[in-house]
C-alpha positions, 0 to 999 in steps of 0.5 A: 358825229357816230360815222362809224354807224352810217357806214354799215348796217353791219356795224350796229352789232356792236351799237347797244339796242335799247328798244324794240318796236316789233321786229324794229330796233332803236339803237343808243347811237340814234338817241345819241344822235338826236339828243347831241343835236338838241342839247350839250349838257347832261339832262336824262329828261330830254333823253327820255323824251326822245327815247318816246319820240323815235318809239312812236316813228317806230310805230308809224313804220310798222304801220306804214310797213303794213299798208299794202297801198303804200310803195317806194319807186326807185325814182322816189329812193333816187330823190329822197337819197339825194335830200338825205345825202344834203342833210348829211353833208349840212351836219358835218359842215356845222359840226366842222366849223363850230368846232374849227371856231371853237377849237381855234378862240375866234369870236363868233362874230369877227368875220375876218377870222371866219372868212380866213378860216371859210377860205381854208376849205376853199370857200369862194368869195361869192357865196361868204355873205354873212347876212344871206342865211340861204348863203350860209347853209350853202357853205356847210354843205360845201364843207361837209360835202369835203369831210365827208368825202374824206371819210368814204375815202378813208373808209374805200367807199363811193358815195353811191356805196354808201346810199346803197348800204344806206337803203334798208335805212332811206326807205324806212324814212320813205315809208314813214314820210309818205304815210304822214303825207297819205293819212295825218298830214291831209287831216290837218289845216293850219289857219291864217288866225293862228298864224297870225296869233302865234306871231303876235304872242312870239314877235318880240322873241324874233330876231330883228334885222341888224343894220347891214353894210356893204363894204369895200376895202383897201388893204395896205401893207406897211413897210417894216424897218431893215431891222423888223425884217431881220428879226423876223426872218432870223426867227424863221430860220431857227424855226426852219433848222430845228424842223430839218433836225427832225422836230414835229411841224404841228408843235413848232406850229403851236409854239411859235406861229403867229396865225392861230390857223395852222391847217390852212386846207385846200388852196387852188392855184388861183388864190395863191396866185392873188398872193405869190409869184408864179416862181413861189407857186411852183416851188410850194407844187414841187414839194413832196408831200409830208415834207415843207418848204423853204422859208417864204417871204408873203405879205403877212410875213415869213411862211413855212408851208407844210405839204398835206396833200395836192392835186394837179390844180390844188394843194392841202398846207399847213403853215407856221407863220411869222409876222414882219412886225413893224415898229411905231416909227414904221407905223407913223411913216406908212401912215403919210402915204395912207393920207393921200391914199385916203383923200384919192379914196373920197373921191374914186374909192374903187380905182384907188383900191386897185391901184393901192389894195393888195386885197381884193375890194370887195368884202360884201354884205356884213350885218353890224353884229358880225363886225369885229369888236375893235372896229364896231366904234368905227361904225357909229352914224355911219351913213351910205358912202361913208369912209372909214379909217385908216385903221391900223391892224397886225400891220396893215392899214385899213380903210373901208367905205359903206357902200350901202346901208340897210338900216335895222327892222324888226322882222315882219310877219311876213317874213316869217309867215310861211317859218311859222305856219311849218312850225305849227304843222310840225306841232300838229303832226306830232300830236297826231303822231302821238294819237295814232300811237296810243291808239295802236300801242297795245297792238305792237311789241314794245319792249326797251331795255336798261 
């Protein structure tokens, strides 16, 4: 991610040019940029094939900078700015949480480790649904609205501050929109047949639509013995001296945490409150920040919570936890209690979650290849209303019911209609984009350096 190079024009003095267009640069950092988003791995063609690539947009802005019909009102730079701001905030957003998953081991498709790890950046339940695409790209643009904005703050910078050093750039971006829009775009239909052709030689290469289920959940916390309890919090406490002899919290983290999430972010008020007291919540508000709190009793364990920053409504933790782990005998004893919960779930799933769950009922939808790998045998022919479990996991018991089922399709062609004929126009206009630039190569300065 090259922030350094959004921020300021100014700043590209120390960017390498490897490329001139007439008196238009072509930075190392812009090939950079487009070539880390396309591949992770080390391929000199493909840079070159993008070095070509930003040559020709370089041609068509010196060719739309030359249209004299061709103008930018300030309303079309308000619009525009917005569009590219969004861009921007999506990127960051996918950048942050691959790399969180990545960083952190979680498989891609345990939805419970994503969702903890979602929660973190104050993502609300409503919009975590792994099924609805729309749904996800809502939820990079919330986290990368909240690291960018981090950034401009870093750097003493308004986000208006940062489009309007931004400008010269946004309307080069304009001037080449609107002379594709004026002179390629106009000169290219794109017809049903091929739509429909290129469907047919590519449907086996769409995704199909996995099975989908709507969940509902009662989570139910097993008792550990006196004993479990003990050991877990004479741990904590050795924990907790050691931080007040001045050890490093992020090391005592990653030593001897059991949550692999250390940063848990930003967390309001209101969620806390679905797992601690009032009393717990003020004391976690009155700490200073930069310093940590007493050991707390929660119900995955004992907490130390870290104080990164907070607001009068919200405040930014990392925590090192320890788990009250039960032993086999608490295990066997919590599961006579899970029974009868289970027989009261068969016949009013949701009032018994309610009277049962400590986590709130409803996950949503989750395709099948979003469920985690130890609980995929437990969703073999299971049909609507089904209930499964109780399934023990890190200290809880689970018991979860389908909902609703939405069996696998392979995607239609109309679900992809509209997908493909953008491919297909994006085809042709960089064909044209390329006619226009051998058309007009020897009329511009082109010079690129080693």
């Amino acid at each position: 991610m090259i922030f350094l190079i959004l921020f300021s024009d100014s700043l590209k003095l120390l960017d390498k040019v490897i490329a001139v267009v007439n008196d238009e640069p072509i930075f190392y950092s812009e090939l950079e940029e487009v070539y880390r988003s396309t591949t992770l791995t080390e391929n000199d063609s493909i840079k070159n094939e993008i070095l070509k690539n930003l040559i020709k947009q370089r041609v068509i802005l010196v060719l739309a900078k030359n249209d004299s019909s061709l103008s930018i009102s300030e309303d079309e730079f308000k619009n525009f700015s917005k569009n590219y701001m969004d861009n921007i905030y999506f990127q960051y957003g996918r950048i942050e949480i691959f790399n969180k998953i990545q960083s952190l081991g979680v498989n891609p498709n345990d939805t419970i480790e994503i969702k903890k790890i979602l929660k973190s950046y104050e993502i609300p339940d409503s919009i975590i649904i792994f099924s609805d695409p729309e749904l996800a790209n809502k939820v990079f643009l919330i986290v990368g609205k909240k690291i960018f904005d981090e950034e401009l703050k870093k750097n003493n910078l308004t986000i208006n501050e940062f489009i309007e050093n931004q400008r010269e750039f946004i309307k080069k971006q304009i001037l080449i929109q609107k002379y594709i829009s004026k002179y390629i775009t106009p000169e290219i239909s794109i017809t049903e047949d091929e739509i429909k052709s290129f469907y047919e030689i590519h449907k086996d290469s769409f995704p199909k639509q996995p099975n989908i289920y709507y969940l509902q959940q009662i989570v139910i916390p097993v008792p550990a013995s006196f004993e479990q309890e003990e050991k877990a919090y004479d741990k904590i406490k050795g924990i907790y001296k050691r931080l007040q002899k001045g050890e490093n919290f992020e090391k005592l983290a990653k030593k001897f945490s059991d949550d692999s999430i250390i940063e848990l972010g930003w967390l309001k008020k209101n969620y806390l409150s679905q797992f601690l007291s009032q009393d717990l919540i003020l004391e976690i508000f009155s700490t200073p920040k930069g310093s940590w709190t007493r050991p707390i009793r929660t119900p995955l364990g004992y907490n130390i919570f870290k104080i990164d920053d907070k607001s009068s409504d919200s405040v930014k933790i990392s925590h090192i936890l320890v788990k009250v782990k039960p032993s086999k005998e608490d295990i066997e004893k919590a599961r006579e209690r899970v029974l009868i919960i289970l027989e009261n779930a068969k016949k009013n799933f949701e009032e018994t979650a309610k009277e049962n769950s400590i986590s709130p009922v409803e996950i949503g939808y989750v395709p099948e290849d979003a469920i985690p790998d130890e609980l995929k045998p437990y969703f073999k022919d299971v049909k609507e209303n089904s209930i499964i479990g109780p399934i023990y996991k890190d200290g809880f018991y689970l018991i979860l019911r389908v909902k609703q089922f939405i069996p696998e399709k392979i995607t239609r062609y109309e679900d992809v209609r509209d997908q493909i004929k953008f491919i297909l126009m994006n085809r042709r206009i960089e064909e044209k984009i390329s006619e226009i630039y051998e058309k007009n190569r020897d009329k511009v300065l082109i010079k690129i350096y080693e």
